[in-house]
Each structure stands twice: as C-alpha cells, then as structure tokens.
C-alpha positions, 0 to 999 in steps of 0.5 A: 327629545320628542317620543310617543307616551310609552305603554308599559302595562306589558313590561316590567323592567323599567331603567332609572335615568331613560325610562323614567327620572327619580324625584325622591325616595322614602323608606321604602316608597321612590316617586317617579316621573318620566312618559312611560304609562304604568297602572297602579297594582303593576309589578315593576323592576326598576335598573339602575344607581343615582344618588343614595340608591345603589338598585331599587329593586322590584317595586309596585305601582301604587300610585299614577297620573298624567301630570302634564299634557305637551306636544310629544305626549303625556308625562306622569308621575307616581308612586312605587312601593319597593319591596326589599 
C-alpha cells in the first residue's frame, strides 16, 4: 500500500495497526514504526489492543526518526513514554 508520510503534529489520536505498527513495549515505554511523522515532546493518544496491551493509552514522543527512505515516502521509527 503506497501513501503520502503522514503529519501528525496536529493530531493526537493515533490507531495501532493502521496508523502506526507496535515493535515492542517495556514498562512503561512502546516503540513504534509506521509513515505517520510525530515530533518528540508531542502528546499523543494511541487506540487499539495487540498482544500483551489491552490500550495504551496516552503516551508522549520521546524519540522520532526516518529510519527508511522509499518510493511512497519515509517510515519512522521511535519511542513513546506511556503515561499510566
């Protein structure tokens, strides 16, 4: 599937699975891959259940950068402190 690098800087609710994919979750940090640009510092709200999270809850960027360069644009990757 081919689309534009998505600007999230605006947006705060960001759903697991189609907006961006879960690599790993620590204590209370998920890393996170996927097109949609964040900015670190941003609050974020992140929707939806995949294996050993039920929700995840509001999170804040702490770190994000391009990791790949392709044709339909750039994918990043980074990581989010959850707050519980």
């Amino acid at each position: 599937m081919s689309r534009p690098a998505m600007l999230a800087a605006g947006r705060n609710r960001i759903m697991l699975g189609s907006d961006l994919c879960l690599l790993d979750v620590a204590q209370d940090h998920v890393w996170l891959e996927g097109t949609v640009r964040l900015r670190p510092g941003q609050a974020i709200e992140l929707i939806g259940r995949w294996p050993g999270v039920e929700h995840v809850g509001r999170a804040s960027v702490v770190t994000w950068r391009v990791i790949r360069l392709t044709e339909s644009g750039p994918t990043y990757r980074g990581c989010c402190r959850v707050e519980r």
